[in-house]
Structure formats: C-alpha cells, structure tokens
N, C-alpha and C positions, 0 to 999 in steps of 0.2 A: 522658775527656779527649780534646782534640782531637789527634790525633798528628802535626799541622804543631807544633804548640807542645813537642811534650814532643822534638823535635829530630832534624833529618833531615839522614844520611849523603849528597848526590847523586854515586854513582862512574861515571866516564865512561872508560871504555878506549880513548883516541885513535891509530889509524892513519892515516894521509895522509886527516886530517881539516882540513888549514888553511884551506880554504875553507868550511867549516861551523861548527867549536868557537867562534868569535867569536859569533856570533849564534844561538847554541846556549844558550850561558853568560847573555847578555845577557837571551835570553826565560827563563831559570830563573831568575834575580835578581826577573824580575815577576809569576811565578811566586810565589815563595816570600817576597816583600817583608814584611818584620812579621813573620817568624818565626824560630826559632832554625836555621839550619843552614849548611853546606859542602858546597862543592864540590869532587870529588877526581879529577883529570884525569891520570891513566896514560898515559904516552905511550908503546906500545910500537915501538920499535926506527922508528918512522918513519924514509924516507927524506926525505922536503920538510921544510918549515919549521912543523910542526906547535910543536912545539919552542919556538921563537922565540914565538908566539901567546899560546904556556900563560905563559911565563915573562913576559909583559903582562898577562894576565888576573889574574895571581896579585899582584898591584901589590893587587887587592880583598881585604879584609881577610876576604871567606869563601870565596875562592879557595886554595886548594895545588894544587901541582903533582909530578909522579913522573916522572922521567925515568930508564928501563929500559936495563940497559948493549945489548941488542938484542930484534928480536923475540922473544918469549917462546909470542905466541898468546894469542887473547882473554881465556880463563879466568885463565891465568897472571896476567894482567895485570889482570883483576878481582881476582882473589885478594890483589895486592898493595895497591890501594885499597880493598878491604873490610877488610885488617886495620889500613890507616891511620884508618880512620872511627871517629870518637868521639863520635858520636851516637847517638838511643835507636832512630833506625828509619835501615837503609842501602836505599838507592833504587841500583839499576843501569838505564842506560841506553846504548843505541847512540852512536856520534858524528854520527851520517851525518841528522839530521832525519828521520828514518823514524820514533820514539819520540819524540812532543810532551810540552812539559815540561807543557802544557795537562792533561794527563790524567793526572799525577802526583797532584791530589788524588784521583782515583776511586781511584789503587791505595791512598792511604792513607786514605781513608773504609772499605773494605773488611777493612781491618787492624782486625778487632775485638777483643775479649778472648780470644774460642775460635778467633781465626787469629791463625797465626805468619811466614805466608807469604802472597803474593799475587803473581799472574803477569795481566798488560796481554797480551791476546789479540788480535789483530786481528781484527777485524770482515769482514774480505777479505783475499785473501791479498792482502801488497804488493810477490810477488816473479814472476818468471815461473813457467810450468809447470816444468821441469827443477829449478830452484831449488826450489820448494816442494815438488816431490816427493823430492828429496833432504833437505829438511828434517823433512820427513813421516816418513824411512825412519829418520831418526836419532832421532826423539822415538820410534817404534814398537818401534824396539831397546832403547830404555830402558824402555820398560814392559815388554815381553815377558820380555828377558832380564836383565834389572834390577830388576826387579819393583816399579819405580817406579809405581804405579797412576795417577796424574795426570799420567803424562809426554807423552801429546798435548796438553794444555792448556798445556805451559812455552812462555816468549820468555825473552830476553835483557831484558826489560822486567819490573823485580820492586823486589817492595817484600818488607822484614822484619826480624824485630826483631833488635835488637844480640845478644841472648842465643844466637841461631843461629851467630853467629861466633863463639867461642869451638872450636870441636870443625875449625874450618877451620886454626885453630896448628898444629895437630898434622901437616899434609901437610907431607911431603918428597916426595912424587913428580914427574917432572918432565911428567908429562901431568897437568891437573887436569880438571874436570868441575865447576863448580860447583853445579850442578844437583844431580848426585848425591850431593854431599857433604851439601846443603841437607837431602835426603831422608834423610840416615841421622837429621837430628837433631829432625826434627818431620814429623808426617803431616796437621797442621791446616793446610791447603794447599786457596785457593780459587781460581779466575780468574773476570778480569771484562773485557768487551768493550771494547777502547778505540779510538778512529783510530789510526790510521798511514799515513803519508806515503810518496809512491815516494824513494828514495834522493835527496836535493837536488842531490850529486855523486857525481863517480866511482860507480867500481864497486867492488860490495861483492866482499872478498878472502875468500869463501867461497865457492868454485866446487863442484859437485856430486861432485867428486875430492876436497874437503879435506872436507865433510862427509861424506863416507862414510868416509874414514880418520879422522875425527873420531866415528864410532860406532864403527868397528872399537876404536879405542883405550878408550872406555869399557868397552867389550863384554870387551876381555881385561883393561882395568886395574881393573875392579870388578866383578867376578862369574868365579866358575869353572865358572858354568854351560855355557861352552864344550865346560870340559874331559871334563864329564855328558856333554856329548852326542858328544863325540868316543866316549868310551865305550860308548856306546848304537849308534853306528855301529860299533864295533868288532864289538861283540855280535849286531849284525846279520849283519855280515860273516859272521861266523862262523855263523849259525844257516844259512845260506844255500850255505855251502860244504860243511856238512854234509848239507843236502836236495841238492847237486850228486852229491854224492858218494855219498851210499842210490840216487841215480837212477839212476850209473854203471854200482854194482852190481848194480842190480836188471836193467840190459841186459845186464850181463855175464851172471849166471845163469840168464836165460831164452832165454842163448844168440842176442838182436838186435844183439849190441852190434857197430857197424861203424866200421870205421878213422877213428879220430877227425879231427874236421874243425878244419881252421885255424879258421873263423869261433867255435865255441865256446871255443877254449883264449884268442884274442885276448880274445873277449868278458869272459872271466873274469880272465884277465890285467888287462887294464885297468881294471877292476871294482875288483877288490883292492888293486892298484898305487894309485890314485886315494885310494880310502879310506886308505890305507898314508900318501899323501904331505900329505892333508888334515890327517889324525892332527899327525904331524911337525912341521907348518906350526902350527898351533896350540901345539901347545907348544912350539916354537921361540917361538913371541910372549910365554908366558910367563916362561922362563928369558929371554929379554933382558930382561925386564923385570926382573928379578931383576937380573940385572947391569948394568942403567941404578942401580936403588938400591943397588946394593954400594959405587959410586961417589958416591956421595951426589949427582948429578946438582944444583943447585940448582932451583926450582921458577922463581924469578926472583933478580937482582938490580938492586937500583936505584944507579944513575948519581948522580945529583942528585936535591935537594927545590927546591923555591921554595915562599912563602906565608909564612904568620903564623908559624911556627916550623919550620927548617929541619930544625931538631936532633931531631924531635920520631921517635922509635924505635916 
C-alpha cells in the first residue's frame, strides 16, 4: 500500500521561524494534496511572531498548532508533536527550508514492510566546515558510545511508523534524544539521499557549543559507558603507579636512587589529580541527573493548541 494513503503525521519544531513556516506549510499542502494527513507545528518558546503565523495557518483543517510554555530544545519539542500525531507514518522535519517537503515521498517510498525507520541524508553537506564537524562528532558519539550502528546516517529529516511512538510515553527526562529513543525500539533503519537547501533565513540556533553539549548529554543521559571507562581509567591509573613505584624501589635497592626531583613528583601529581577530577566530573553528570528526575523536571509543557480540535490530549 502506498503509505501517503494509509496517513501521514508532518511534525515541524518551529524556532524564530516566521519568515519560513508560511511557505513551508504552503509547499507541504502541494505536496501531500489527495492524501490523508496533518500538520503539527511545535512552537518552541519562540521569541518573534512565529506564534501569530501558526495560529493562521491552523485556520487549515489539517493544520494544529502547540504552543510551548518556553524553550524546551528541538527534541523536547518533537517529542511533544510526535505524541500529538494520529497518523500511521509521522515525518519530522526542520522549519528553516533546509528539508524540502519535495523529497518527503523518497523517505516514504522507502518505508517498506522490513523498515521501520528511514533518515533523508544529504547529498552535500548543507552547513559550514565547523558546523558539520560538530555534527559529525555528535552522530559519532552515538555510534561509538551508544552503540547506535546507523548513527552517522541520522538527520533530523525521518520518516516512521506510529508503532515506534508508543515506547517515547514513557520519557520523563528533561534532556530527550530522539534519535536514541527510536533506536531502542526498532533496528530496521535505512537512509536515502535527498536535497537539502542552505538555511532560507536566519541562523541556525545550533552552534558547535550546543552541539557538543547536546552529545555530552546523550553520552551521560543514555549509556553508562562513561562510567566503564572512567573505571578502566582508574585501573590504569593504578597499574601505572604501581610500575612507578617497583621503579622507585628497584633505585632504592641498587642504591641509584637520587634526591627526588620536582619535575617527576609534579608530573605524577598532575597525572592522578587529572584522572581523579575527570572521575568526579563524570559522575557529578550523573548524580545531577538523578536529581534533575527526583524532581520530576517536565520533559515539556504546552501553553496552548489551535486546529481541528483543541482539546484533543
């Protein structure tokens, strides 16, 4: 069956997108013309009149709209439109014209019966060098220490089936990853080449500082692989200070051993110290995290709905 027909989610997480979502929503309507679906426009914590736009466009009988009491952060705010969507395939997409709604069928021709998933890959990269190497460094953390195996193929550009949201109810935490939630619940996961567009406006509010704290926070919010290899560092430490220490002695009792020198006691000092404060630092990340959830932190809260039903939970 064709899967425009059997009914498609399109979730759009809108930041100081007002000069784009208009003609955004406009090309998905022609798009998708003759087929069953919606449109689910997240407005996170915008400061302009993104706001104002959504609550026009939603006037369209397959428009809704989510207005977020503030910013929450991209996933947060997918998270909140993928669990509105009541369709049989949900489509994520950018606001920014970078993801054409044109190439929306390739990801859902690719949605066959043995995929569950499908990721729109750019053909080139569409961002600067610094950009895309930080982007690079955060998909690489997810396969390495996440053991995500397809996670240099992800975008923010995905197609897949309703039955994958179900297992995303269950997050309370206040950092999400949707990526990796995807991954816990299906590994039938394909990518396929699509265009992409340079940014229409503005600048994108992912600077190579929010994505790298945007891998740190997977890295300790979903894997304790960290805390292995803290340990493996610890272990080292110690196998190490033990071969200083045979070396010591073995000067001492062959009678070389000369007035110890500032430069090795620093060098070890520092050594350990380092290791010591790394340790710490690490599990510092995780006990906050722990008492981010003791507090029940929310994941998101929504402000207002506009669209075909307001009330709709």
């Amino acid at each position: 069956m064709n899967k425009l027909d059997s009914g498609v989610s399109v979730v759009i997480p809108c930041f100081k997108s007002a000069q784009t979502i208009v003609p955004l929503v406009n090309r998905l309507h022609d798009v998708l013309d003759g087929t069953d679906y919606e449109i689910i426009l997240v407005v996170d914590g915008s400061p302009d009149d993104t706001w104002q736009h959504v609550q026009k466009l939603a006037a369209h009988d397959r428009v809704r709209g989510l207005n977020l009491m503030r910013n929450y952060g991209q996933h947060n705010a997918l998270l909140a439109g993928i669990l509105d969507a009541r369709k049989a395939v949900v489509v994520t997409m950018d606001d920014d014209l970078q993801h054409l709604p044109e190439e929306i069928p390739q990801l859902l021709k690719a949605l066959t019966g043995d995929v569950d998933l499908v990721y729109g890959v750019a053909e080139s990269e569409e961002h600067g060098f610094w950009r895309s190497l930080a982007s690079r460094t955060v998909k690489s953390a997810m396969a390495i220490v996440l053991g995500v195996d397809y996670a240099r193929n992800i975008s923010a550009f995905r197609a897949f089936r309703a039955e994958l949201v179900e297992p995303l109810r269950n997050l309370t935490d206040a950092f999400v990853s949707i990526d990796v939630c995807l991954s816990w619940a299906t590994t039938r996961v394909v990518s396929v080449p699509v265009t992409m567009e340079r940014r229409a406006a503005g600048a994108s509010s992912y600077s190579v500082r929010s994505l790298m704290a945007h891998a740190f926070n997977m890295v300790t919010g979903y894997s304790d692989r960290p805390l292995k290899m803290v340990t493996a560092l610890g272990l080292a430490s110690a196998f190490l200070g033990l071969i200083l220490f045979v070396y010591v002695l073995a000067l001492f009792f062959t009678g070389t051993t000369e007035v110890p020198g500032f430069t090795t006691i620093a060098a070890m000092v520092a050594m350990f110290s380092g290791a010591q404060m790394l340790a710490l630092g690490i599990t510092g990340q995780y006990i906050g995290r722990l008492h981010f959830r003791s507090m029940s932190r929310p994941t998101y809260v929504i402000r207002q709905r506009v669209g075909d039903d307001s009330t709709h939970d």
